[in-house]
C-alpha positions in Angstrom: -0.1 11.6 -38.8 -3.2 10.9 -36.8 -1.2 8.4 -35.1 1.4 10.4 -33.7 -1.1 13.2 -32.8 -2.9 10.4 -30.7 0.8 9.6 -29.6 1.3 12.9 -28.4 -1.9 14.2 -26.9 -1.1 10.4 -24.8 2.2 11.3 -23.6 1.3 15.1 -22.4 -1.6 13.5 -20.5 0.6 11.1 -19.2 3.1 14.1 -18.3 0.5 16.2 -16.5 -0.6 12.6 -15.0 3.2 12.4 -13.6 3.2 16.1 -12.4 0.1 16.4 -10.7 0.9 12.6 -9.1 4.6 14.4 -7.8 3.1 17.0 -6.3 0.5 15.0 -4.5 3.2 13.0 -3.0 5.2 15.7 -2.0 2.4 17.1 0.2 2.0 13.7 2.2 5.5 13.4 2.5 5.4 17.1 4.0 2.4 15.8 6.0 4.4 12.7 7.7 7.1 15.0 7.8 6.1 17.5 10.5 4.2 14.8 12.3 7.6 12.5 12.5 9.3 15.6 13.2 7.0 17.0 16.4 6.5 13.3 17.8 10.5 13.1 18.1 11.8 16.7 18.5 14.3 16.4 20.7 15.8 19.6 23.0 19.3 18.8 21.0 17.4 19.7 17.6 15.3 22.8 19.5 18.9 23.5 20.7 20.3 23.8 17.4 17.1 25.7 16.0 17.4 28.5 18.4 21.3 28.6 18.7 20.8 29.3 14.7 18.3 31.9 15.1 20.4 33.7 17.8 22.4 35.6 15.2 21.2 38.9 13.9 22.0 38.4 10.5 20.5 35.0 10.4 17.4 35.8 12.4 16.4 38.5 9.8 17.5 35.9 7.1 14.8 33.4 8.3 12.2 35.8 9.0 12.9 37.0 5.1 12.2 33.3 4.0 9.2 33.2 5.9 7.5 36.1 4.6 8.5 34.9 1.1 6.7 31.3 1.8 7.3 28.1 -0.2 8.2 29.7 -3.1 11.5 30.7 -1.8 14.4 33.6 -3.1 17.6 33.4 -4.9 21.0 34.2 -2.7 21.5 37.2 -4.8 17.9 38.3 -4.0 18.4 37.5 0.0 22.0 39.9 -0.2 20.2 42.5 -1.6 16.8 42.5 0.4 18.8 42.3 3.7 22.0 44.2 2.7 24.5 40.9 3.4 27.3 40.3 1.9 27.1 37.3 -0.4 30.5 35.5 1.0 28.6 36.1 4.7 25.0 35.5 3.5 26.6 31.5 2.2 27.6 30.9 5.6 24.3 32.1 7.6 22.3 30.3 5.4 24.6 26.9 5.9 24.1 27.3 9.7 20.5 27.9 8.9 20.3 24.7 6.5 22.3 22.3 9.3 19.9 23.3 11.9 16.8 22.2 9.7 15.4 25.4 9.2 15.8 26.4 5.8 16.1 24.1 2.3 17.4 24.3 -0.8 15.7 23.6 -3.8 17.6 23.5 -7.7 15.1 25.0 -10.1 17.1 25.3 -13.5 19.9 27.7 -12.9 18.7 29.2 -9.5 18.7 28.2 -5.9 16.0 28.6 -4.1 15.8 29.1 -0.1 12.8 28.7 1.5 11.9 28.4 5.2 11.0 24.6 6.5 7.8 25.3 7.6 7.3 22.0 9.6 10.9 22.6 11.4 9.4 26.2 12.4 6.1 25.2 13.3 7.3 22.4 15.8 10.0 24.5 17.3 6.7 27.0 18.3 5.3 24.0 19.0 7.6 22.9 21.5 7.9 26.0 23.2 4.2 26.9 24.3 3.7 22.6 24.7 3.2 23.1 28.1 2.3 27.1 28.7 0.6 28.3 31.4 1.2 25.0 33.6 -1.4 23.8 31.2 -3.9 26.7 31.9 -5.6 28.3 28.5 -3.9 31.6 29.1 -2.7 32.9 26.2 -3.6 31.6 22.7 -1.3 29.3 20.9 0.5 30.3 17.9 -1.3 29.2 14.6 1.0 26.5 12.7 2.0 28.0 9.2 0.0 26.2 6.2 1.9 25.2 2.7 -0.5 25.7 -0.2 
């Protein structure tokens, strides 16, 4: 009995071990992410990005996501928030997926949406790079941080 309480207080250690380990790595891969992503933005990407965000519906999708953070919404949730249809909602978000600007993570049942924060913050990025023929005119939009 003692044995497999040792057995099993060793294997949820190990699990929270794992967990906490997972989501470590998932922040430095976010990290190296966004700083792979601004070194080689290219205008075709920024082109895509803003050709994506030049629809109504999907402009008010992303800024949605972006209120909601990392933590994302359901489909259902987004069709009801922003009155969309859910047959027109699918393809907005696809557009908004294929220009890197949104992601889709499973978590059990549910879809989650959630605004690529890096994507975003490089396309502002890119932008203001050179505003103000280098002067300090205005200030430059603050980069949205992930917990």
């Amino acid at each position: 009995m003692v044995s497999q309480c040792l057995t099993n207080e060793y294997a949820h250690a190990h699990l929270h071990e794992q967990t906490a380990c997972l989501a470590a790595h998932k922040h430095i891969h976010s990290i190296i992410q966004e700083l792979l992503y601004y070194l080689f933005m290219e205008e075709s990407q920024v082109i895509r990005s803003l050709a994506a965000l030049a629809h109504e519906a999907r402009l008010r999708v992303f800024r949605v996501l972006v209120v909601a953070g990392p933590s994302g919404l359901t489909p259902s949730t987004l069709a009801e928030q922003l009155g969309i249809a859910p047959n027109a909602l699918s393809f907005h978000l696809k557009e908004l997926s294929n220009a890197g600007l949104i992601h889709a993570e499973r978590q059990g049942r549910n879809l989650l949406y959630s605004a690529t924060f890096p994507t975003m913050n490089n396309l502002l990025a890119y932008l203001t790079e050179n505003c103000c023929q280098g002067e300090s005119c205005i200030k430059a939009p603050s980069s949205c941080q992930l917990p």
